[in-house]
N, C-alpha and C positions, 0 to 999 in steps of 0.2 A: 712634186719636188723631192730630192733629196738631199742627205744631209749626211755628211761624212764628218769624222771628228778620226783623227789619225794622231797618235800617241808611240811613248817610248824609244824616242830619239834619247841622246844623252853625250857621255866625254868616253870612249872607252883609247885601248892603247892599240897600236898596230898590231893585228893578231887576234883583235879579241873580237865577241861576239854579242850580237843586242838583237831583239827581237822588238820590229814594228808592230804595232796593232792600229786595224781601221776599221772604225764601227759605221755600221749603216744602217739609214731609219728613214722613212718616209715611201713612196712607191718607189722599194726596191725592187717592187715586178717589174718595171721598166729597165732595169741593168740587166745588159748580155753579158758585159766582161768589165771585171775591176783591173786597173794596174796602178803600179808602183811606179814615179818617174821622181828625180833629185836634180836640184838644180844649185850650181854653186855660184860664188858672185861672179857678178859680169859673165855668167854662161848662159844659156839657153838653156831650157827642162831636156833633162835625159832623161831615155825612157829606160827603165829597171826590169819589169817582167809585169806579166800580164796572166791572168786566169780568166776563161773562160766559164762562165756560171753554168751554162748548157750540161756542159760535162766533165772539169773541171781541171781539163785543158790546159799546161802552164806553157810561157814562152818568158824566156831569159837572153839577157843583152849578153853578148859570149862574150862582156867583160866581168860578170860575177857568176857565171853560169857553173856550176861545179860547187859553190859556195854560199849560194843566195837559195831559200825555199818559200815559194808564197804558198799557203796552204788557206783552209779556211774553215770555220764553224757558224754551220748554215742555221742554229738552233738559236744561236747569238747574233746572228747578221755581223758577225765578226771576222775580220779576214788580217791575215797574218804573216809579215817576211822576215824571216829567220835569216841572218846575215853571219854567216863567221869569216873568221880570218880576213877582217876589214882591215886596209888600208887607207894608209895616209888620204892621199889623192881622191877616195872615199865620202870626204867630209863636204858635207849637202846639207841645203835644208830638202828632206822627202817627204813626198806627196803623194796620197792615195786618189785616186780619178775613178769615176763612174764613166762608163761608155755606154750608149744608148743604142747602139747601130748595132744593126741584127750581123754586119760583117766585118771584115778588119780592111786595111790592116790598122791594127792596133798600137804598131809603134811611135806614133804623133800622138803630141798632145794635143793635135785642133781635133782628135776623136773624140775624147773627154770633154763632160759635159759638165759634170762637179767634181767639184774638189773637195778636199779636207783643207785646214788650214794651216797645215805642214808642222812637219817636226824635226828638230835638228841633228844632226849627229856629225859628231867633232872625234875624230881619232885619230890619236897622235903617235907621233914617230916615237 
């Protein structure tokens, strides 16, 4: 199994920038690719960007694409998305996902297998 724990949600203002963290523990050898998806009330999970662990691969939704960075620290099983210049429309609870599957596509959530237990971020106009 694995076990994600995803952190550093918060309140910021439109414009400004926050950094997610998702920690991973358990047989991480079985994850090909982490992603990032937010899901706001009465919406469906959107998917955010994706890394590939193979090679560290990124894919971004080309609505924060230019603005959003997943990066990661293989030493800490720690992975990370840098978010600025967030907007209003923005505001989610986000969620880090383990994907199992040796291929994509990666933009569903029925690819992910775990989760974190999400984190919120609220930014206002």
């Amino acid at each position: 199994q694995v076990q994600l724990v995803d952190s550093g949600g918060g309140l910021v203002q439109a414009g400004g920038s926050l950094r997610l963290s998702c920690a991973a523990s358990g047989r991480t050898f079985s994850i090909y690719t982490m992603g990032w998806f937010r899901q706001a009330p009465g919406k469906e999970r959107e998917f955010v960007s994706a890394i590939r662990l193979s090679d560290g691969s990124t894919d971004y939704a080309d609505s924060v694409k230019g603005r959003f960075t997943f990066s990661r620290d293989k030493a800490k099983n720690t992975l990370y998305l840098q978010m600025s210049n967030l907007k209003p429309e923005e505001t989610a609870v986000y969620y880090c996902g383990a994907s199992f599957y040796a291929t994509g596509p990666y933009r569903s959530a029925a690819r992910f297998g775990s989760w974190g237990q999400g984190t919120q971020v609220t930014v206002s106009s």
